[in-house]
N, C-alpha and C positions, 0 to 999 in steps of 0.2 A: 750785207752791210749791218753793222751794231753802232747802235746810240747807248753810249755811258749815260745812265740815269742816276743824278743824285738827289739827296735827298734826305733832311730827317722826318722821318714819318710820325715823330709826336710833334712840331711843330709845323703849324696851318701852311704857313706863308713856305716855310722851306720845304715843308714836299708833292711842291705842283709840279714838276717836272715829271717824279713817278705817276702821279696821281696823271696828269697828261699821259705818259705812257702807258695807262692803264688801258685808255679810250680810243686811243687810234690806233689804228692798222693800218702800214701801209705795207703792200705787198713789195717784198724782197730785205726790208727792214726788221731788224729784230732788237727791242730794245730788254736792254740789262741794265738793271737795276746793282748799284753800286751803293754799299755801305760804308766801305772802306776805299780812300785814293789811291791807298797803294796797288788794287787790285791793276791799275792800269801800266803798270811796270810791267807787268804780264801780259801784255793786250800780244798778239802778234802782228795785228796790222799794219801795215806802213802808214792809214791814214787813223786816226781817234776822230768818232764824232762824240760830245759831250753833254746832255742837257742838265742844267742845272737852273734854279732860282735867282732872279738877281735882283736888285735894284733899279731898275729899269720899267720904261713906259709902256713899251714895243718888244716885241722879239726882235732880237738881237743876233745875227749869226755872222762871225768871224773868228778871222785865224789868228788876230792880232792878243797875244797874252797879256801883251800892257793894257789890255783892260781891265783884267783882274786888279783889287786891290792889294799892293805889300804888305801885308805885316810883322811888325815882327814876330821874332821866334821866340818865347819865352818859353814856351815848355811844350810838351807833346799834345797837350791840349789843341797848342797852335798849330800843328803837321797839319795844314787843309788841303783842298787841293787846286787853291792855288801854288802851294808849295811844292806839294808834289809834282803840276804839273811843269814849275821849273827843272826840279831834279830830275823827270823824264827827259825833257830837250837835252841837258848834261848829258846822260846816258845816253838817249838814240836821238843825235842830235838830225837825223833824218827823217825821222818821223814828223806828221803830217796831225796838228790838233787844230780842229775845228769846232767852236766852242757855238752851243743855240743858248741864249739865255733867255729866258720867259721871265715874265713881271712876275711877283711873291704875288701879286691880288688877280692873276690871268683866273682861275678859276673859285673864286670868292660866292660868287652866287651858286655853285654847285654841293 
């Protein structure tokens, strides 16, 4: 099984999820580190697990995308992935995404 890690690694609060997958091990788990969303157009799984940063109190784990926030698209800048992970469902609209979101401040004292 792989966990998509995202993440920007010069801002504190957006790269807990790597910085989380740096720390745990869980046997049969293998977590990857994503730079880019589009890498997950390529995924070949039928299911995507995703850890990313969010806004949130608590972890968070659901399949449900309308949690992500819209935005608009003004420029490439805005390709995130939440965007991307619309245009995946478009594409393989049988694929299985399973989003973990961690709070930006889960690891603050570290």
């Amino acid at each position: 099984m792989k966990i998509y890690c995202f993440g920007n690694l010069l801002i504190k609060e957006d790269r807990v999820a790597v910085e989380l997958a740096r720390k745990i091990k869980i046997k049969g788990v293998k977590f990857v580190y994503c730079s880019d969303p589009l890498e997950l157009l390529n995924a070949k799984e039928d299911e995507i697990f995703i850890m990313d940063a969010a806004n949130v109190k608590e972890v968070v784990v659901t399949s449900d995308l309308e949690i992500l926030k819209e935005r608009k698209l003004t420029s490439l800048h805005d390709f995130d992935l939440n965007f991307t992970l619309r245009l995946l469902k478009k594409i393989k609209p049988n694929v299985r995404v399973t989003l973990i979101l961690v709070p930006m401040n889960l690891l603050s004292n570290t």
